[in-house]
Each structure stands twice: as structure tokens, then as C-alpha cells.
Phi, psi and omega in degrees: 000151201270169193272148158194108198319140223183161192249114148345090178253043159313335169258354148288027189098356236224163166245046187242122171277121159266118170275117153343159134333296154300312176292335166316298198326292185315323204266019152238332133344314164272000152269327178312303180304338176264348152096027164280135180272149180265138158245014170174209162191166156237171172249125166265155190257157165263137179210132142082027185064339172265153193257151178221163190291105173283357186062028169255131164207174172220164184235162165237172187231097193292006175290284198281318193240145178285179151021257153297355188259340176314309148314300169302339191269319206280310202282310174297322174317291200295315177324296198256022185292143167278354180247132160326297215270020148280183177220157204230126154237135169262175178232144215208150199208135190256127188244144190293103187317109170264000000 
């Protein structure tokens, strides 16, 4: 798996990683590749050395949108975020070949 860079968000509690604007973009890609459905995200600010919640994040409903639009929702949310200087984490579901 290609390496990529990221901020830890461990000291809120979280098992989670915030990704830049550009490494986001790459990190969903790299769920596509693992056949993960994205089922959201957030977005965060860095203050203070920390990273905190702005509360914008966006979501899919595996009811209503496949796969691929899980990606197309991710990649345009993150795409068209208007500020640079955030970090982006997601939530993820691995999903299974039948």
C-alpha cells in the first residue's frame, strides 16, 4: 500500500487519521482500490497543534447511493472543500466480493 501522509487524531479519542487536501484526494482512491465503500467524512482545522472538528463533513447511505457514487461524493466534497488548510477523515466499510 503506497505510504501516506497524515496527522494522527489520538489524542481525541479517535483511531483515526486526518489527511491533507491533496493526500485526501490520493486516500480515496485507495479505498477504491480496496473495494471500501466510503460512508463519510469530516472535515478538520488544525489550532493549537491540534487537530479540531468544524463540523462540515458529508455523507452516503449504502441504501440509496452504490459504490462508486461513494467515491464521486468524497472526491467532489473534498475537491470543492473552499479552504486548503483543512484536514479530511473518513469512515469506511469494507466491503465484501460476492
Amino acid at each position: 500500500m503506497m505510504r501516506v501522509d497524515r496527522k494522527s487524531l489520538n489524542y481525541i479519542n479517535k483511531k483515526q487519521i486526518g489527511f491533507d487536501k491533496q493526500k485526501a484526494l490520493v486516500f480515496v482512491d485507495i479505498l477504491k482500490k480496496h473495494n471500501a465503500y466510503i460512508l463519510g467524512g469530516d472535515v478538520l482545522e488544525l489550532k493549537n497543534e491540534e487537530l479540531r472538528y468544524t463540523y462540515d463533513n458529508w455523507h452516503c447511505n449504502p441504501g440509496e447511493d452504490d459504490i462508486n457514487k461513494s467515491y464521486i461524493k468524497a472526491k467532489d466534497y473534498i475537491s470543492k472543500y473552499p479552504l486548503e488548510d483543512r484536514f479530511f477523515s473518513f469512515v469506511w466499510d469494507d466491503v465484501k466480493n460476492s
